[in-house]
C-alpha positions as CSV (number, residue, x, y, z in Angstrom):
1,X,-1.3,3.5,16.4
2,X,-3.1,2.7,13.7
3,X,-4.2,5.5,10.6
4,X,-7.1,7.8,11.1
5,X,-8.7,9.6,8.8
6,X,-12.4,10.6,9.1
7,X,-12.8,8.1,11.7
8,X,-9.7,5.8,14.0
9,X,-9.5,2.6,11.5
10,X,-9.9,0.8,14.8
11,X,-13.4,1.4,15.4
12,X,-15.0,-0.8,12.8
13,X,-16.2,2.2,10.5
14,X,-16.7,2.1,7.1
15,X,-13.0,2.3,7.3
16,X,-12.6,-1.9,8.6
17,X,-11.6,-3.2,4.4
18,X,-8.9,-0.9,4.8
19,X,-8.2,-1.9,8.3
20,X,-7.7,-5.4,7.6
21,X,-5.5,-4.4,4.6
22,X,-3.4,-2.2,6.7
23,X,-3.1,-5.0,9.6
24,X,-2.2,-7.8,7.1
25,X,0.6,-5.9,5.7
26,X,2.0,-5.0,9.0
27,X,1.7,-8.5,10.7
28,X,3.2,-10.6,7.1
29,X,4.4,-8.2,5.0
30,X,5.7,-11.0,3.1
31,X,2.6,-12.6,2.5
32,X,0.8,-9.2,1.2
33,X,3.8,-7.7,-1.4
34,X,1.3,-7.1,-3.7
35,X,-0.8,-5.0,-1.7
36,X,0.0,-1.3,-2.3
37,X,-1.7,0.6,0.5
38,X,-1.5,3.8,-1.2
39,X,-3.5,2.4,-3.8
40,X,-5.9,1.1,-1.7
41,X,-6.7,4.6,-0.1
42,X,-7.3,6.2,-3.3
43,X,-9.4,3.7,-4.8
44,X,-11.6,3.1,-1.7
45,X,-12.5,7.1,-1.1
46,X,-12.9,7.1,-5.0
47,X,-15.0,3.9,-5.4
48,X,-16.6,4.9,-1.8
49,X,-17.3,8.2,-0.9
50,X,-16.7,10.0,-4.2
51,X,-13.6,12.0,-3.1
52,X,-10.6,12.4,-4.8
53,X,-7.7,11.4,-2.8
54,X,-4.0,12.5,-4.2
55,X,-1.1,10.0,-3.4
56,X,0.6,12.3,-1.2
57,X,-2.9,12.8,0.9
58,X,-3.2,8.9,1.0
59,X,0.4,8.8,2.6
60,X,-0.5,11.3,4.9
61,X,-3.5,9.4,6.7
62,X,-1.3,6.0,6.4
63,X,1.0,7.6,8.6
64,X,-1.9,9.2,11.0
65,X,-1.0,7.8,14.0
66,X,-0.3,10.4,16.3
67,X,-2.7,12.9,14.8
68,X,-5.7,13.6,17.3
69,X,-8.1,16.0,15.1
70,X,-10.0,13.4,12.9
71,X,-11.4,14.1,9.8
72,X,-9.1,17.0,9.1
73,X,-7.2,15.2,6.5
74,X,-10.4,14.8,4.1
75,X,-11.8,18.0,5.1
76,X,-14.3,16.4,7.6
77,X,-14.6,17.1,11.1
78,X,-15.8,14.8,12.9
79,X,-17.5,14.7,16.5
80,X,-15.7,11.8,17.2
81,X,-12.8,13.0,20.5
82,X,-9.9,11.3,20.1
83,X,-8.3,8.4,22.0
């Protein structure tokens, strides 16, 4: 399952940089070390969408697989149903 957070990565949102980050690391983790995917989080709803994401929130929707109520992680709900 890949993360959610105010949409399912999956979809091609907004959401498809941090997609192909998240895939990359999974598939060669070897070949993207240097990638800190808490980091990315944070810096893309910062640089983004303005909100402040803490580290522990960022964990939280990297490990979103099985959650089904989108959004609720960033305070957004989200019309979306899940899969």
């Amino acid at each position: 399952m890949v993360p959610t957070s105010v949409t399912d990565w999956s979809v091609g949102s907004c959401e498809l940089g941090l997609t192909t980050l998240w895939c990359a690391k999974l598939v060669a983790p070897e070949l993207f070390s240097d990638i800190n995917m808490t980091e990315e989080v944070i810096s893309f709803y910062k640089d983004i969408a303005g909100i402040e994401v803490s580290e522990e929130l960022a964990n939280s929707i990297l490990s979103s697989g099985k959650r089904t109520e989108r959004g609720a992680f960033l305070g957004v709900k989200c019309s979306i149903p899940a899969n």
